[in-house]
C-alpha positions as CSV (number, residue, x, y, z in Angstrom):
1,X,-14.7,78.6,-44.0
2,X,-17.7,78.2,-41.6
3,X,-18.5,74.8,-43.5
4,X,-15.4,73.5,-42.6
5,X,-15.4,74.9,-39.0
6,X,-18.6,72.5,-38.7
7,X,-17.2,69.8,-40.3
8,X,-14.5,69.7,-37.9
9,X,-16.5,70.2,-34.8
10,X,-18.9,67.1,-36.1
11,X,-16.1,64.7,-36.9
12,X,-14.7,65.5,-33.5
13,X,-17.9,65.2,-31.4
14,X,-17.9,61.6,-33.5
15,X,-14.5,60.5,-32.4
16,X,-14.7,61.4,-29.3
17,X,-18.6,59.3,-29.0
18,X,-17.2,56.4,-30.9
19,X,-13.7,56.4,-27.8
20,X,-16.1,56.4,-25.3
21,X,-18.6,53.8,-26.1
22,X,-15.3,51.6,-27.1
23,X,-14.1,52.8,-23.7
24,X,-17.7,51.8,-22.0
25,X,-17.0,48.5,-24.1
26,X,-13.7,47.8,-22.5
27,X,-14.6,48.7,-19.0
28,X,-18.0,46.3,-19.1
29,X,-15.7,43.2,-20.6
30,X,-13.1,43.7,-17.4
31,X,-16.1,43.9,-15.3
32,X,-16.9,40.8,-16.5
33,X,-13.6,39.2,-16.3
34,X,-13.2,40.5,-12.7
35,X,-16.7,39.2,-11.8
36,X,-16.2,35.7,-13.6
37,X,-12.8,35.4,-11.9
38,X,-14.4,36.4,-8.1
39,X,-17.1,33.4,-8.9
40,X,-14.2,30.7,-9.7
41,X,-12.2,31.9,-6.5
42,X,-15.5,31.6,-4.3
43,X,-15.8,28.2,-5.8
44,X,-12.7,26.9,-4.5
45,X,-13.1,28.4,-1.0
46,X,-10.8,30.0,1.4
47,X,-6.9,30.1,1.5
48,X,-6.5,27.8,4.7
49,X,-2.9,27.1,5.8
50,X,-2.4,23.1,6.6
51,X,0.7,21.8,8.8
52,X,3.3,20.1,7.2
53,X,7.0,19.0,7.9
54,X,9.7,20.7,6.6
55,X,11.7,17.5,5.9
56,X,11.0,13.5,6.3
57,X,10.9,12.2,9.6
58,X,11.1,8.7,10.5
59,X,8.5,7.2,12.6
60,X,9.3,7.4,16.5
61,X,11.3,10.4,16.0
62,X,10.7,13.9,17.6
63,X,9.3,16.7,15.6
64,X,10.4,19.4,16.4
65,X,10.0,23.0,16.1
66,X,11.8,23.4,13.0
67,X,10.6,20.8,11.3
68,X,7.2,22.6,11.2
69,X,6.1,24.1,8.1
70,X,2.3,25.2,6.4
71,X,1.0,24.3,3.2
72,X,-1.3,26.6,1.7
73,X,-4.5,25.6,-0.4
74,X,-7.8,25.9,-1.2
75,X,-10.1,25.2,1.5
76,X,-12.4,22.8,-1.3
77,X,-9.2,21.1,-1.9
78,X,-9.0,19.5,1.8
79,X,-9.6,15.7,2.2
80,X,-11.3,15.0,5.0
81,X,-9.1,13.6,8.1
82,X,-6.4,15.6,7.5
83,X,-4.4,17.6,10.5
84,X,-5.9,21.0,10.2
85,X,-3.5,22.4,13.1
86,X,-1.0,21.4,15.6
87,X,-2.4,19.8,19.0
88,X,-2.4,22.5,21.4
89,X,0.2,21.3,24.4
90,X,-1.3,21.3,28.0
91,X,2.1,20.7,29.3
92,X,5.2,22.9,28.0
93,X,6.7,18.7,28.3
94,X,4.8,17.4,25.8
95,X,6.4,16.8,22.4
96,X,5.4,15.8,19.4
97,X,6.1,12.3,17.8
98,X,5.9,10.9,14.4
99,X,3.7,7.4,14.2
100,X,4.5,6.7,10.9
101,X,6.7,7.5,8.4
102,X,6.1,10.9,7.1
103,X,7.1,12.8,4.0
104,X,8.6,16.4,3.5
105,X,6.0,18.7,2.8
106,X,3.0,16.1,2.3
107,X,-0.4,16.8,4.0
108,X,-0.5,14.9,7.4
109,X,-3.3,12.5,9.0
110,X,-4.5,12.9,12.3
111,X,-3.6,9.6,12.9
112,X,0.1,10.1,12.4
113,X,1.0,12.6,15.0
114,X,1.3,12.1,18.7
115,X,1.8,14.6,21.4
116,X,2.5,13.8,24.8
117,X,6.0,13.3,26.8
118,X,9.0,10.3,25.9
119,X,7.6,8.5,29.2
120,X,4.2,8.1,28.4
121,X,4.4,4.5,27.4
122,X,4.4,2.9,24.5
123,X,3.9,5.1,21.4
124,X,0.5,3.9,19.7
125,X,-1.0,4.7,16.5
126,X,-4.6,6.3,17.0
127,X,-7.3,3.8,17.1
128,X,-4.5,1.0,17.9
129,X,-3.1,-1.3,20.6
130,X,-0.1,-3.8,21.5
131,X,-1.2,-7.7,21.4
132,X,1.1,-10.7,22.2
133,X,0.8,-13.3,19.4
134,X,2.7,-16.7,19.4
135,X,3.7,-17.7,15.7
136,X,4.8,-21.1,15.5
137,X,7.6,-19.7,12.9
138,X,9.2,-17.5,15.3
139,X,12.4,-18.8,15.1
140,X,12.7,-19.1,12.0
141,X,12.0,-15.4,11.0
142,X,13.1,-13.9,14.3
143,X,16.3,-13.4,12.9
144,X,15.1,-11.5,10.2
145,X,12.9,-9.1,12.5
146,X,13.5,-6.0,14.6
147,X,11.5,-3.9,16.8
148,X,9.7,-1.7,14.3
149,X,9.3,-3.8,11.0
150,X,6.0,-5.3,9.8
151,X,5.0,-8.7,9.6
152,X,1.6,-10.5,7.8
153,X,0.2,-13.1,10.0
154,X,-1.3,-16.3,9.0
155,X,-3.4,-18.5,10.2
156,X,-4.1,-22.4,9.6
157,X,-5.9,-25.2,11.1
158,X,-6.9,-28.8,10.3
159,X,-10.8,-28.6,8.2
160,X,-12.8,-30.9,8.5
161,X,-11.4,-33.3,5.4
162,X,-8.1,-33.2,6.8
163,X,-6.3,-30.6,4.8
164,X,-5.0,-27.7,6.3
165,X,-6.9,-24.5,5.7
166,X,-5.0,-21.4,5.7
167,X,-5.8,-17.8,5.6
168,X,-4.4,-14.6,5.7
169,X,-5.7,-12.8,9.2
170,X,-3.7,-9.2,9.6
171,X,-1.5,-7.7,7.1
172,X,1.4,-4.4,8.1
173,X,1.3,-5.2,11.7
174,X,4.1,-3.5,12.8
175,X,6.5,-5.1,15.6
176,X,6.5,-3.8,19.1
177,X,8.8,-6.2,20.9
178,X,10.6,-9.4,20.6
179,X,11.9,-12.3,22.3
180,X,15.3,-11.7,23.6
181,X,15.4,-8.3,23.4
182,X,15.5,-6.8,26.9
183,X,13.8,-3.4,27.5
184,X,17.0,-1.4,28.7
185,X,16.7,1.6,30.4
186,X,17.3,3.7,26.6
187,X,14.6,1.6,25.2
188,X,12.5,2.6,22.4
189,X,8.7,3.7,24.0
190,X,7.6,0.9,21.9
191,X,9.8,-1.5,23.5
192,X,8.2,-4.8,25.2
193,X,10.1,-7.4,27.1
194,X,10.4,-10.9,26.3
195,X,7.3,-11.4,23.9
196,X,6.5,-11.4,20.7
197,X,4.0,-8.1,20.9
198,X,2.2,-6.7,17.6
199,X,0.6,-3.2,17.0
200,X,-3.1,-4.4,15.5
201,X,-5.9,-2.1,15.2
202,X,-8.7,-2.7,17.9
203,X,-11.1,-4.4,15.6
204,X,-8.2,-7.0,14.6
205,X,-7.2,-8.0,18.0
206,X,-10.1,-9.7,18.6
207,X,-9.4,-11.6,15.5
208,X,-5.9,-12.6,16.4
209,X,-6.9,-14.1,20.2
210,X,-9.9,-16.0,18.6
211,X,-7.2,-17.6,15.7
212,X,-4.5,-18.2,18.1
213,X,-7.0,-20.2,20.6
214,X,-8.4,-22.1,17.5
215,X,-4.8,-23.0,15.2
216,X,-1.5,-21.6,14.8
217,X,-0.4,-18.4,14.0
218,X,2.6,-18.0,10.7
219,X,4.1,-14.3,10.7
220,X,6.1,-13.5,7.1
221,X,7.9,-9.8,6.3
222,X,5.1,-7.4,5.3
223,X,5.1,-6.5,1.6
224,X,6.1,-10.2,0.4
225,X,2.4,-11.4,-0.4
226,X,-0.4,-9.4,-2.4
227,X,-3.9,-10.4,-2.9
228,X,-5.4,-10.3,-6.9
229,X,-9.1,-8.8,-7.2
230,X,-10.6,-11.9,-5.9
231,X,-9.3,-11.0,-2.9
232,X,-6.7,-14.8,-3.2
233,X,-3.3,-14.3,-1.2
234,X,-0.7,-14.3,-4.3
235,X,3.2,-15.4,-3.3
236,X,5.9,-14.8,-5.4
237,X,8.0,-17.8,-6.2
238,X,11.2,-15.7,-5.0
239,X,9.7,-15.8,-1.5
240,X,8.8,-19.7,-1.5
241,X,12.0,-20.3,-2.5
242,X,13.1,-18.3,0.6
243,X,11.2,-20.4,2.9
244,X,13.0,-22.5,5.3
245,X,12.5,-26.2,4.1
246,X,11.5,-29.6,5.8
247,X,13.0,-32.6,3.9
248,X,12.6,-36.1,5.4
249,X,14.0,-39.2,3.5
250,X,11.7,-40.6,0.9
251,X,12.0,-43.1,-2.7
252,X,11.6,-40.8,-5.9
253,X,8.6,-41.8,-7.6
254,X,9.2,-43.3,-11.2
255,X,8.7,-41.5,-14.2
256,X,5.1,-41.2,-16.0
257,X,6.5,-42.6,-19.6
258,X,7.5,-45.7,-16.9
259,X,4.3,-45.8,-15.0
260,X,2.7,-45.8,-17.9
261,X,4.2,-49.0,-19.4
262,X,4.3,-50.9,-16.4
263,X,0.5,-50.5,-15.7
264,X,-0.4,-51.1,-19.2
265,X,2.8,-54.2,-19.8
266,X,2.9,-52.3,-23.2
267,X,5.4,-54.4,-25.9
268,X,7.2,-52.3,-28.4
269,X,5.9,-53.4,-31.7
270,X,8.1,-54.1,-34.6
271,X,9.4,-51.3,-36.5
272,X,7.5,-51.3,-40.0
273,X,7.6,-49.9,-43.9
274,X,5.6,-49.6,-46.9
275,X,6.0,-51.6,-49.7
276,X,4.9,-51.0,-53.2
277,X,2.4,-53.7,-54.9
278,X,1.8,-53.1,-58.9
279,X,-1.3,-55.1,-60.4
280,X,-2.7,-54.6,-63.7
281,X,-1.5,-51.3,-63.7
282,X,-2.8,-50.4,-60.4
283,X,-0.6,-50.2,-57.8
284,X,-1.2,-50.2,-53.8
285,X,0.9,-49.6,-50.6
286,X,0.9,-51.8,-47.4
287,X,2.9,-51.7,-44.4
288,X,5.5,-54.2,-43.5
289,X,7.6,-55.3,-41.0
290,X,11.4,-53.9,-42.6
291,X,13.2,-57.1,-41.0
């Protein structure tokens, strides 16, 4: 009876050391895990909360309270030049406006918000300002602009062999003003009077002066030209076609096949066939004429 008291109280004392060193086992591994886990969020930084828009808003446009919203993210995760927070106001007028198109719930650039107050003047992107061009196209693509779209300017001049050279100068300048179009009291901010007025960056308007004073200046619709990886201007046919077109009155030249003869004074020769000659069992073919 004794011998199977002890037996009990040994196989007991072992259960109960194998539980806790399976316990200890347990406990280490999720102080592991926890440990491992605290690394991988110190990697990726703080939580940082980044201003966004609660819906798209069109460049120009207010934003307003409600369209603010945060974004929530890693702080390792940030690109650099992002807005970080909201402009602080210095003047319960100032408002925020939208200089570029911007998305619902995208990070913003802090190029692409402006605060100050609706009479400030015109509404610049940062780093930009307004320069008058003269494109000797004007009229003919005036119709097809408005205050706000973007145009690609061109530039060409006479090199020295004659032939015009041609080059591609400013690409997505966007439109601040046009000809005709009178700044009325309920203009846009980014309304000019009587001019042809671009929005370049300040290291392109330099560029633009120097190539009006030196040729002429082409403006197209921004998007219908690309450049391949030499850096060549590519035009789709589509948009040649589109061109306006200069015809004067003029003989059509003759056709090569045509040219051809009358340089050379080629004569048709006669049209000819083989014929069969057998001699002494051997037998040859020559051409003839078939007449």
């Amino acid at each position: 009876m004794r011998l199977k008291v002890a037996l009990l109280v040994t196989l007991g004392t072992i259960l109960i050391l194998v539980s806790s060193a399976l316990l200890l086992v347990r406990v280490r591994a999720a102080d592991q895990r926890a440990e491992e886990m605290n690394r991988a969020i110190a990697v990726f930084g703080d939580i940082v909360a980044l201003p966004t828009l609660e819906r798209d808003v069109k460049r120009g446009d207010e934003i307003t309270a409600a369209d603010l919203a945060d974004l929530r993210i890693p702080s390792v995760y940030v690109p650099e030049g992002v807005l970080r927070a909201w402009p602080e106001r210095s003047d319960p007028a100032q408002k925020y406006y939208a200089l570029r198109d911007l998305k619902a719930h995208a990070l913003l650039d802090a190029e692409e918000v402006w605060l100050g107050k609706a009479d400030d003047g015109p509404l610049f992107a940062a780093g930009k300002g307004a320069v008058p061009i003269t494109p000797k196209n004007l009229e003919e693509v005036a119709p097809a602009l408005k205050v706000g779209d973007y145009v690609d300017v061109y530039w060409q001049r006479a090199a020295t062999n004659g032939q015009p050279e041609v080059r591609q100068v400013a690409t997505g300048l966007r439109v601040l003003g046009l000809p005709g179009v009178p700044a009325a009291p309920n203009a846009p901010k980014n309304a000019f009077n009587g001019r042809f007025v671009v929005e370049a960056g300040q290291d392109r308007i330099p560029v633009l002066l120097q190539a009006g004073a030196q040729g002429d200046l082409y403006v197209t619709v921004a998007g219908s030209s690309s450049t391949d990886d030499t850096g060549t201007v590519v035009v789709d046919n589509t948009v040649l076609r589109a061109l306006p077109l200069v015809t004067r009155a003029g003989a059509a030249p003759a056709p090569i096949a045509a040219a051809v003869d009358r340089i050379t004074e080629a004569q048709k020769g006669p049209q000819l066939c083989n014929l069969s000659v057998v001699r002494s069992s051997q037998r040859s073919v020559i051409q003839v004429p078939c007449n």
